[in-house]
N, C-alpha and C positions, 0 to 999 in steps of 0.2 A: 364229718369227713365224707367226700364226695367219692367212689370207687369206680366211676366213669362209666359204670354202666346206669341203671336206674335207682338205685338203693344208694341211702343215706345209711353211712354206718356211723352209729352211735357208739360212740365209746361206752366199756363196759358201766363205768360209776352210774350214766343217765340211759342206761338199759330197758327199765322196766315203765312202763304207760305211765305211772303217778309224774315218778321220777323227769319222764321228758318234760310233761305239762311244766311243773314246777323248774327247771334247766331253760326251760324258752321261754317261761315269763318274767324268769328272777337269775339266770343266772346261775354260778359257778358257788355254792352258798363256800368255799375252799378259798373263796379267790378275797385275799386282799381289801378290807372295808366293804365288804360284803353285810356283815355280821351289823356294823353299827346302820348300814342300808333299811334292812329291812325286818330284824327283830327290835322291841318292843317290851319292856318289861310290865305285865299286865299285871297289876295290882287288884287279885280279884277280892281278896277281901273286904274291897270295900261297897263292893255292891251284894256280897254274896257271901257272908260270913260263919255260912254252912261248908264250906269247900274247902276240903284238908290241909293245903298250900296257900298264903298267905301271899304269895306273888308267883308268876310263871313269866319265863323268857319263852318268849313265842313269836310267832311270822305275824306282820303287822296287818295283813289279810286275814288271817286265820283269826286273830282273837275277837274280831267284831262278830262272826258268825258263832261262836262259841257263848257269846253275849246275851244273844240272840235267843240259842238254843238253852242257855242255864234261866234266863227271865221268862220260858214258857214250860222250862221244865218245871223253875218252882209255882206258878200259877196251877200245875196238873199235879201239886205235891209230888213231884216222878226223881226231884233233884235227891230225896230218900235213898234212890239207888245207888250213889255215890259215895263209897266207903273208903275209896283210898286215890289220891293220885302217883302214879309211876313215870313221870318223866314226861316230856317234852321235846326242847331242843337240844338235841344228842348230834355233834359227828358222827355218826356209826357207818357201817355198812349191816347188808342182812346176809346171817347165815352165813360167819364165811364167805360171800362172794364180792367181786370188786364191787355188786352196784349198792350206791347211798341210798341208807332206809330215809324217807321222808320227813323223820324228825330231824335229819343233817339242816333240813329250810323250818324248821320251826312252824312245820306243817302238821305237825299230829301230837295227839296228845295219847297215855295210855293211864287209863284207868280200872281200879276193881283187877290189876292183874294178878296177883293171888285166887282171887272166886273166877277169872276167867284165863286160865292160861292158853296156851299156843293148843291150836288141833283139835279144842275143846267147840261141843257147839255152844258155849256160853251164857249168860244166864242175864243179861238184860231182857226185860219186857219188850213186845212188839211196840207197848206205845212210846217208850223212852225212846227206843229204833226209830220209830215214827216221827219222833219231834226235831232227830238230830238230823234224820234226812231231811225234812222239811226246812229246816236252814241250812242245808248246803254241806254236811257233816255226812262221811262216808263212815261203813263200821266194820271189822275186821270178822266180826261175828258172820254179817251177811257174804261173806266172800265165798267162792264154790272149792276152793281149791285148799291150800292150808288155810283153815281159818285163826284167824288172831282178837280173840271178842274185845281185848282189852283196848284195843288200839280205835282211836275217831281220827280221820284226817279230814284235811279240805280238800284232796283228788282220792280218788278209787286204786286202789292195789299198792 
């Protein structure tokens, strides 16, 4: 929405920085054939039979980079760290507020969230951190603000 002066007002749901990226590349993830667009049921057990979940519904961007980062994790023995998965692709919003948490685009995955809850500074290793930055995988851990260590996306916040 255009407010005639120089500001674009973004509706509350695509509020927050992840959120826009994800709204201008992909879309209204609410809207109508959305869902069979651009999620993807990734059948990870078959390359990666350590991994608690036997298949994830995920953003067809997002699971290549996740691919990525589990084939260099297990080469650094780091995939170890991976004790549980929490979810995926959720409708949600966060916190009570209108705007859509990231996993509404099958943008984020949450892992280990029992050993890392919300606010906590969390308990992955810098080089696991290291491996997922290094393919394109943000961490809720590294955040300045509330942090969420359980949480990996494909955009930041």
């Amino acid at each position: 929405m255009y407010d005639g002066a120089s500001n674009l007002k973004l509706p509350p749901a695509f509020s927050g920085p992840g959120q826009l990226v994800l709204f201008t590349r992909y879309g209204d993830p609410r809207a109508t054939g959305w869902e069979q667009k651009w999620l993807t049921l990734w059948h990870v057990e078959q390359l990666h039979p350590w991994f608690p979940q036997k298949q994830v519904r995920i953003h067809k961007h997002f699971w290549p980079l996740l691919q990525s980062a589990f084939l260099e994790l297990e080469k650094l023995r780091l995939h170890q760290e991976i004790i549980s998965f929490d979810g995926c692709h959720d409708q949600s919003t966060l916190h009570e507020s209108p705007v859509l948490s990231v996993h509404s685009w099958g943008a984020a995955i949450d892992l280990n969230a029992r050993d890392n809850p919300s606010g906590t500074t969390g308990g992955w290793s810098t080089e696991f951190i290291t491996v997922m930055e290094r393919n394109g995988i943000c961490c809720g851990q590294c955040w300045t603000g509330n942090k969420q260590p359980m949480h990996f996306a494909m955009v930041n916040g």
